[in-house]
C-alpha positions in Angstrom: -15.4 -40.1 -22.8 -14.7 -39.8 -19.0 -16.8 -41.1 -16.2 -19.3 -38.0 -16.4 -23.0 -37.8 -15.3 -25.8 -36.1 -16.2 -26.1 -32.8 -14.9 -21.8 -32.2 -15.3 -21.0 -30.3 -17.7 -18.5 -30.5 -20.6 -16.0 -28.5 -22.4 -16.3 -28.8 -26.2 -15.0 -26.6 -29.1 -17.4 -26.7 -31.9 -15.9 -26.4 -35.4 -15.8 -22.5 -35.4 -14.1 -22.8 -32.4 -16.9 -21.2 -30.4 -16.0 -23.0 -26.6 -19.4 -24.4 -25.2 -19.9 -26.0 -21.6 -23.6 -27.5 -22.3 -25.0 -29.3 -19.3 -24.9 -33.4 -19.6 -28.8 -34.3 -20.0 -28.0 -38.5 -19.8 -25.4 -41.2 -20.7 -26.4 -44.3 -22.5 -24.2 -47.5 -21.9 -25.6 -49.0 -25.3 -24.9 -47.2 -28.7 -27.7 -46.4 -30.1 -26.1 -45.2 -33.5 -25.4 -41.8 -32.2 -21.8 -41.9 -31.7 -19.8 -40.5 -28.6 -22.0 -37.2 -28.4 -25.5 -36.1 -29.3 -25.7 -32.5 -29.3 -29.5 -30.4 -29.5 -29.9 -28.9 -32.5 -29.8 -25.2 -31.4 -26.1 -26.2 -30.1 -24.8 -28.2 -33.5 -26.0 -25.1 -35.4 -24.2 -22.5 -33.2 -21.0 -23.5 -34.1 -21.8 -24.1 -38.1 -19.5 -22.7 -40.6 -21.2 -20.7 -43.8 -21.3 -22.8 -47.0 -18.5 -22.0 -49.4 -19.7 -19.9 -52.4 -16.2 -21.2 -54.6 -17.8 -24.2 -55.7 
């Protein structure tokens, strides 16, 4: 991660390659288990791919 603060925003390409530029809300210097990013849940879902049906 760069040296960004909240209200910055970042670039991200979720996994359907939908580009987002959500605004930065805080920074944590401690992990707290969450890994680099933690995303709302109305942003993880956006870019969500449909369950396969061939399984």
């Amino acid at each position: 991660m760069t040296d960004q603060l909240p209200g910055d925003r970042l670039d991200l390409v979720l996994a359907d390659s939908t580009e987002i530029s959500p605004e930065i809300a805080a920074t944590y210097e401690r992990g707290f288990g969450f890994g680099p990013i933690a995303l709302a849940a109305d942003l993880r879902d956006l870019g969500a791919t449909p369950a396969r049906s061939d399984r």
